[in-house]
C-alpha positions in Angstrom: -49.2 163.3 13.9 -47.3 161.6 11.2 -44.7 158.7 11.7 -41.0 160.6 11.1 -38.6 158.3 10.0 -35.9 157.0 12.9 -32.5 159.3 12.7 -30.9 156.1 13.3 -28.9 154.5 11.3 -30.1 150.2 11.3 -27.6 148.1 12.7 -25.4 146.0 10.5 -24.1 143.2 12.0 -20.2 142.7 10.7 -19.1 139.7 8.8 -17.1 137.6 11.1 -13.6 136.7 9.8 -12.2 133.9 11.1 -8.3 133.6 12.2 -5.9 132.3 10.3 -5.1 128.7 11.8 -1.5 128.6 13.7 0.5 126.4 11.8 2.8 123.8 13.3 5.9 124.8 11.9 8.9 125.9 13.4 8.6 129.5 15.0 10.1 132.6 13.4 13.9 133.2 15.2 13.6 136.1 17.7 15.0 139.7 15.9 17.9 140.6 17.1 18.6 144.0 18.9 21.6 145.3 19.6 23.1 147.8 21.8 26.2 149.3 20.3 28.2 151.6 22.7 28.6 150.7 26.1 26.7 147.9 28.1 24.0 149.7 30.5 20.8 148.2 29.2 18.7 147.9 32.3 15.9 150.1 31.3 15.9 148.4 28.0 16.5 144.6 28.7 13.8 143.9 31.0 10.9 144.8 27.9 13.1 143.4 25.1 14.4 139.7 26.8 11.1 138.3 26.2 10.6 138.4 22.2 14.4 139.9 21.2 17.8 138.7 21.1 20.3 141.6 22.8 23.7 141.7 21.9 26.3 144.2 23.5 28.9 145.6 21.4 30.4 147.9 24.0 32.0 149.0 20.4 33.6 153.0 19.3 32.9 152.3 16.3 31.6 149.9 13.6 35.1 148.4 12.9 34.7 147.4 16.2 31.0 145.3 15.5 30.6 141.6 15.6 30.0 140.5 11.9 26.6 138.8 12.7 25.1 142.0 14.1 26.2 143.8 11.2 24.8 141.1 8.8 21.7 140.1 11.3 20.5 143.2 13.9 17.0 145.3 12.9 17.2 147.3 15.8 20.4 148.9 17.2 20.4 151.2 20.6 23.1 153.4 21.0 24.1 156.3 23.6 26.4 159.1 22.0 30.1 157.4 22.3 29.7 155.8 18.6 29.0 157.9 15.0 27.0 156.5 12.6 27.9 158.1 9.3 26.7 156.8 5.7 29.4 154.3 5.7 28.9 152.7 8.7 24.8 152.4 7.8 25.5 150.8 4.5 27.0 148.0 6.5 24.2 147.1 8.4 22.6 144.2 5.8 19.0 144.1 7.7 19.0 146.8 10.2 15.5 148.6 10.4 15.6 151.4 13.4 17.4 153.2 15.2 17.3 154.1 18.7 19.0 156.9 20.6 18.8 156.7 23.6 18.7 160.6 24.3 17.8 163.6 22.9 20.2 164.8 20.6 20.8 162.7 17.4 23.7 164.3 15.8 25.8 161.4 15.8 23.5 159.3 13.5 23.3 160.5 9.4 19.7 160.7 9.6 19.1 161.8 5.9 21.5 158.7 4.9 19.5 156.5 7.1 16.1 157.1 5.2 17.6 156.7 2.1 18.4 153.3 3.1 15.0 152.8 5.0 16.0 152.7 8.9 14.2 155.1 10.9 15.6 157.0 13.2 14.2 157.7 16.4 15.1 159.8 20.0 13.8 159.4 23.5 13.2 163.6 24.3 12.2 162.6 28.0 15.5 161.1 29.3 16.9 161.9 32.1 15.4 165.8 32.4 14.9 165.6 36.1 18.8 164.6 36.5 20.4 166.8 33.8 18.2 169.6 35.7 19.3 168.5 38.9 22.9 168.3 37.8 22.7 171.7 36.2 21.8 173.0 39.5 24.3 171.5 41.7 27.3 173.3 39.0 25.2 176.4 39.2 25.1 176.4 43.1 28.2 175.7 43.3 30.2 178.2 41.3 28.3 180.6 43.4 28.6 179.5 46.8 32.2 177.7 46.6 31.1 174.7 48.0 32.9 171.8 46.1 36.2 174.6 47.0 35.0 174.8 50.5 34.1 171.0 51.3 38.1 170.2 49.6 39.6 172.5 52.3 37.5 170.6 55.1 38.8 167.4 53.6 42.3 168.3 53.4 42.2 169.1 57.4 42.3 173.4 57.1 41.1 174.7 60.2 38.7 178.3 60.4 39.6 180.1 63.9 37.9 183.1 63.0 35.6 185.0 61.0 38.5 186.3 58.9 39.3 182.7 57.6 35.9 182.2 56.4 36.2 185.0 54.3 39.3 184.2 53.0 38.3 180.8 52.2 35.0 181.7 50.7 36.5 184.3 48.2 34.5 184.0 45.2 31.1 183.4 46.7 28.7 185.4 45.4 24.5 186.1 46.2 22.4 184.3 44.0 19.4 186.3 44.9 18.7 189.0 42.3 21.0 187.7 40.1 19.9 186.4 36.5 20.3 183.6 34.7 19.7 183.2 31.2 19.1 180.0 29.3 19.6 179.0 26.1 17.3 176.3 24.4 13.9 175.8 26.7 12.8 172.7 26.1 12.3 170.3 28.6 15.6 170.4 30.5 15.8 174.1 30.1 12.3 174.9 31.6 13.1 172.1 34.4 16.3 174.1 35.4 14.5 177.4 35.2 12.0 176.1 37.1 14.2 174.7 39.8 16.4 178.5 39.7 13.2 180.5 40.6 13.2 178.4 43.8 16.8 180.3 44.8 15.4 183.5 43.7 17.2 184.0 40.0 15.8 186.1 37.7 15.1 184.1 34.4 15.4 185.1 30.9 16.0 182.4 27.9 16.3 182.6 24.3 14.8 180.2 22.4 13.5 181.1 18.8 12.0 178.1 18.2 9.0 178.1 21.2 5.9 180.0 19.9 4.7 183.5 21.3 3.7 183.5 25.1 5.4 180.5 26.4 7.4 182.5 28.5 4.0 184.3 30.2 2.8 180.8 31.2 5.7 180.1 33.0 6.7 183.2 34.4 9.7 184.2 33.0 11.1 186.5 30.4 12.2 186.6 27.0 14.4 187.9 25.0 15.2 187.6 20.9 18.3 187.9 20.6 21.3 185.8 21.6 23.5 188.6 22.2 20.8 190.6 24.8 20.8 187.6 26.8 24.4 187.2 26.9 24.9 191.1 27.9 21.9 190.7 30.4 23.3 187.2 32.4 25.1 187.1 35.3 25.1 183.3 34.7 24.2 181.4 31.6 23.2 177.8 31.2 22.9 176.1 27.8 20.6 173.5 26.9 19.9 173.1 23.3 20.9 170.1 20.3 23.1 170.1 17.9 22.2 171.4 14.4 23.7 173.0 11.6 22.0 176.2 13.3 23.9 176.0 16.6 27.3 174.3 15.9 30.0 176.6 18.0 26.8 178.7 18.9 29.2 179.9 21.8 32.3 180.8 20.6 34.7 183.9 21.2 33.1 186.8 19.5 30.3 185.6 21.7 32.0 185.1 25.0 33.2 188.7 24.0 29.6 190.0 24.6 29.2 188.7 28.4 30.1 190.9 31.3 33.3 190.0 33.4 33.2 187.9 36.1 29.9 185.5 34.3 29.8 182.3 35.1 29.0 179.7 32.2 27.2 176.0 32.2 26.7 174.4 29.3 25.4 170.8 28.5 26.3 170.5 24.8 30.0 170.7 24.6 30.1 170.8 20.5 27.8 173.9 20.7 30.7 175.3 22.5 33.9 176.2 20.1 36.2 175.3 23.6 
């Protein structure tokens, strides 16, 4: 039988490269980051105190910025409590990124930011589980009275008899059966639908930007059309960003379309047109 060649390939031993030699010199100053609205960093400072400079600004606006972190900062956090438009970019002299720290971005000029090379960046994942959690609590509440109820204890009312229970719970209604439709499903909206099955809602969301079949994966259902689920909800919850798309999404031809008596949550007040 004759000798077949070996499928392997022969080994090649790399070149090694050696490092370049750590000069003696004086070390490079740390970046410095700053933090421009409001001065909760404690996620944040832990990771950055050991190779950045922080600065607070606790600043509304860039009028309100030191003069060195507008001349010196390459990273800037910020919340949602300060707007970034082109302006205010061009006088950053060295500033490289951006960090929101949320979802939305709206309050940055992201197109003006590239132009002038800072990237722009969002963290999608904070604070679902609380946002979801809080969405619940307003939910539950509007339906069974309880912020109402707990105000009445506090003030000293006294209930004798059934009949003053009644009274005092006027409003409450059965969640149980009832639906709830939200708009946007991403990941708070799929946490608070998740959470409403629990108290037996129905769920319906409207979300034209999630693919086909999302909503037989996670059980609920779907409609394609704004207005069906506003004429469908008994309560509606709204969890989507800002875009050009969505500004006063909810306004009053809208409200128009729900049934009376709805009950309304919503999480993005300049979606709203209040």
């Amino acid at each position: 039988m004759a000798n077949l060649p070996s499928s392997k390939r022969p080994r090649v031993d790399a070149p090694v490269i050696p490092r370049a030699a750590i000069g003696n010199g004086p070390l490079q100053p740390r970046p410095l980051v700053a933090l421009l609205d409001g001065r909760d960093c404690s996620v944040e400072m832990p990771i950055l105190k050991d190779f950045a400079t922080v600065a607070f600004c606790d600043a509304q606006s860039t009028t309100e910025i030191h003069e060195k972190v507008l001349n010196e900062a390459v990273g800037a956090l910020l919340w949602h409590t300060i707007t970034l438009s082109k302006e205010d970019l061009e006088k950053f002299k060295s500033l490289r990124i951006i960090v929101r720290i949320g979802t939305g971005y709206d309050n940055v000029d992201t197109k003006a930011a590239g132009n002038l090379g800072i990237a722009v960046c969002n963290i999608p994942g904070v604070a679902v589980e609380e946002v979801a959690d809080s969405t619940m609590c307003l939910i539950l509440n509007l339906y069974r009275r309880t912020y109402w109820l707990a105000n009445m204890v506090k003030e000293g009312k006294k209930f004798h008899n059934p009949e003053n229970v009644r009274d005092a719970a006027q409003g409450s209604a059965r969640i149980r059966g009832d639906t709830l439709g939200i708009v946007g499903l991403g990941r708070i909206g799929t946490a608070v639908a998740m959470r409403a099955k629990v108290f037996g809602f129905s769920i319906i969301f409207f979300d034209p930007y999630l693919p086909d079949g999302i909503e037989k994966s996670l059980g609920l259902t779907r409609v394609y059309t704004l207005q069906d689920l506003l004429f469908q909800s008994d309560c509606v919850s709204l969890h989507c960003s800002l875009n050009e798309h969505n500004h006063h999404l909810i306004n009053e031809y809208t409200i128009k379309q729900m049934r009376p008596g709805d009950l309304y949550i919503y999480y993005a007040s300049v979606v709203l047109d209040e």
